[in-house]
C-alpha positions, 0 to 999 in steps of 0.5 A, a space after each residue: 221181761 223174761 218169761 218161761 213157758 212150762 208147757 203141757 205137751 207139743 199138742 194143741 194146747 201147748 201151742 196155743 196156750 204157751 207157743 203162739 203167745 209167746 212167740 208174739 211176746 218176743 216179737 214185742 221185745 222180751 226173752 221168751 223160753 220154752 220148756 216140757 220141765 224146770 229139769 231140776 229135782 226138788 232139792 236144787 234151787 231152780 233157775 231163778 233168771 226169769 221174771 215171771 213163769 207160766 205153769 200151763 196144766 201144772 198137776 204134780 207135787 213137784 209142780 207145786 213145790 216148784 211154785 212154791 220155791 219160786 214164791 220164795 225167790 219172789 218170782 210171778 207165777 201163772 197157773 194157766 189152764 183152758 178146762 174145766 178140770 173138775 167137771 170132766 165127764 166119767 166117759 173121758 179117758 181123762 176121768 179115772 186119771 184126773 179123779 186120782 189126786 190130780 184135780 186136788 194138786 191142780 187147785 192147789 196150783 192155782 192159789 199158790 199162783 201171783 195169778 190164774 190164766 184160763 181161756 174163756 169167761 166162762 172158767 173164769 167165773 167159775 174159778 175165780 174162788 180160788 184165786 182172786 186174780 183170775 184172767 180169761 186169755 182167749 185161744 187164738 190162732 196164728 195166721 203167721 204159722 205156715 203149717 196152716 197155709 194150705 190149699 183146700 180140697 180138690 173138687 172131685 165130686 165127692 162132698 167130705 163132712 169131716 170130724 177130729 178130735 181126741 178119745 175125750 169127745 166120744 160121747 160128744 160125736 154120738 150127737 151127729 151119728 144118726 144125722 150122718 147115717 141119714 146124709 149117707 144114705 140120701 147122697 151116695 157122693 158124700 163121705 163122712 172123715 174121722 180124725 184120730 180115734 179109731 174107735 169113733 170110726 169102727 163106730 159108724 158101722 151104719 156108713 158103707 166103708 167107701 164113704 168113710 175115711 179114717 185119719 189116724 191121729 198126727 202131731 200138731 204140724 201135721 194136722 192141719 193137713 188133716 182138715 184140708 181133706 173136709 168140706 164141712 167141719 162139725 163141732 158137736 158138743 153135749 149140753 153139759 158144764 164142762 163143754 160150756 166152758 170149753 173155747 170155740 177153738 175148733 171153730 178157729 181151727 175150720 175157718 183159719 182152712 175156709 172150712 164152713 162148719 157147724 157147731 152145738 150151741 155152747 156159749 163160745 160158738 155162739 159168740 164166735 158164729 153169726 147164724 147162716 153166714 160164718 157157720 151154723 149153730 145146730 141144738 136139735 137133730 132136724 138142725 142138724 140135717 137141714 143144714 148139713 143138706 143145704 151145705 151139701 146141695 149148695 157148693 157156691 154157698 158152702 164155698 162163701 160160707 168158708 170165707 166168712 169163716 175165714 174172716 172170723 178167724 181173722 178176727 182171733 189172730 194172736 198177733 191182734 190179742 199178744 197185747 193182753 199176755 204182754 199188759 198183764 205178765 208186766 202189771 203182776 210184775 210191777 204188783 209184785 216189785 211194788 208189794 216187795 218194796 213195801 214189805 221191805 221197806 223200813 219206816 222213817 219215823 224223823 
């Protein structure tokens, strides 16, 4: 097979979504490319050499024209896509932008599509009215990219319980704020890392400064290198529709560095996290706290921790899941051969 990937952006969700299951997809023998854009204006005719297309977070009307050409030239196209779009909260950065017709073109993105890629069950259940070829691919990680072959922290006496993220998981973080103030004041060893937005780090204005640490935000090589610095991960999310879509993709990322780490309950990290032994699942501050201490005044476990969270992830490798890209993009193909074939063909009545 031929495959484009037009990918989002060289951040995480590119990576996952086009780069590391299109890599495993040119391991297994087929020709995979890789572009930010087709680079044609709407009146060319786009390059027609490839079987099957991959639109991943496809929002403009260039977008869908694209499509649409490509249709005609009886080519596959896959929308693919690892949020839910429609339910981003008002407090996203995103909100504002997606409100403003894009959430309109994206739906029509995906009906006009041979078929919906998405990353959880969950967005395929929910999405599956737009399109009846709806398929859950979940993100993985990819034991074979080295910028993840990092040691750890150095043990220095201090314990780091670290958080990165993006502007859209303001509101997520205020979960954890008032647990961390209380962390801090009862171990003045312990520090508290942010990643990225540098307002969720102005925020913890109840944290003395010489135990918080701010990492400002990297590109996707480099931030691995960003959460070596922790010793214990955090995942809050608000209990809301459009976190209990989201992948347990954070938690992969905590074990792919033996990071122990400790998440709210949303459908995925359920799945992901077997209660005491690869993570912790936290609902309620008290949870959250009681946790966060044993972890704190226990690094033999908190070390042990780390590795079953390791092995999880293990379990996430795309390596072990490339068959699922490979199986599905060669069924719409033949679908595709087979539905030309008998749109075209001309009935013999002898």
């Amino acid at each position: 097979m031929r495959i484009l990937f037009i990918f989002a952006n060289y951040q995480g969700g590119g990576f996952y979504r086009c780069f590391y299951p299109g890599k495993q997809l040119e391991e297994r023998g087929n020709e995979v490319l890789f572009t930010e854009d087709l680079a044609v204006d709407i009146d060319d005719v786009p390059d027609l050499s490839y079987d099957l297309y991959v639109f991943q977070l496809a929002q403009s009307q260039r977008a869908l024209d694209l499509m649409r050409k490509l249709g005609e030239a009886g080519k596959v196209r896959v929308y693919d896509m690892d949020d839910d779009i429609q339910a981003i909260p008002a407090q996203n950065p995103a909100f504002e932008e997606f409100r403003d017709g894009k959430i309109g073109l994206m739906m029509q993105c995906m009906k006009e599509a041979d078929a919906v890629t998405v990353a959880t069950s969950e967005l395929a259940e929910l999405y599956s009215s737009y399109n009846q070829y709806m398929f859950p691919l979940p993100n993985c990680t990819d034991f074979s990219d080295e910028h993840w072959d990092r040691p750890g922290r150095e043990d220095d006496g201090k314990v780091v319980i670290g958080w990165a993220g993006s502007q859209s998981h303001v509101e997520d973080f205020k979960i954890v704020m008032s647990t961390l103030e209380r962390i801090c004041r009862k171990y003045p060893f312990v520090q508290v890392a942010i990643g990225g937005p540098e307002n969720i780090f102005d925020s913890l204005t109840g944290i003395p400064d010489d135990q918080k640490i701010f990492f400002p935000a990297v590109n996707f090589y480099e931030y691995p290198e960003t959460l070596t610095r922790f010793d214990i991960g955090l995942v809050p999310l608000v209990d809301n529709r459009f976190n209990s879509c989201k992948s347990h993709l954070k938690g992969i990322e905590y074990g792919r560095l033996a990071i122990p780490f400790l998440a709210s309950p949303a459908a995925s990290y359920e799945r992901l996290i077997t209660e005491g032994e690869n993570g912790f699942l936290c609902s309620r501050p008290r949870e959250w706290l009681s946790r966060l201490t044993f972890l704190i005044e226990n690094p033999d476990a908190r070390r042990a921790m780390g590795l079953k969270a390791l092995a999880a992830a293990r379990l996430w490798d795309v390596t072990d899941f490339s068959f699922l890209w490979e199986g599905l993009y060669a069924a719409l193909l033949k679908q595709k051969h087979a539905s030309t074939l008998l749109n075209t063909a001309t009935p013999n009545w002898g």
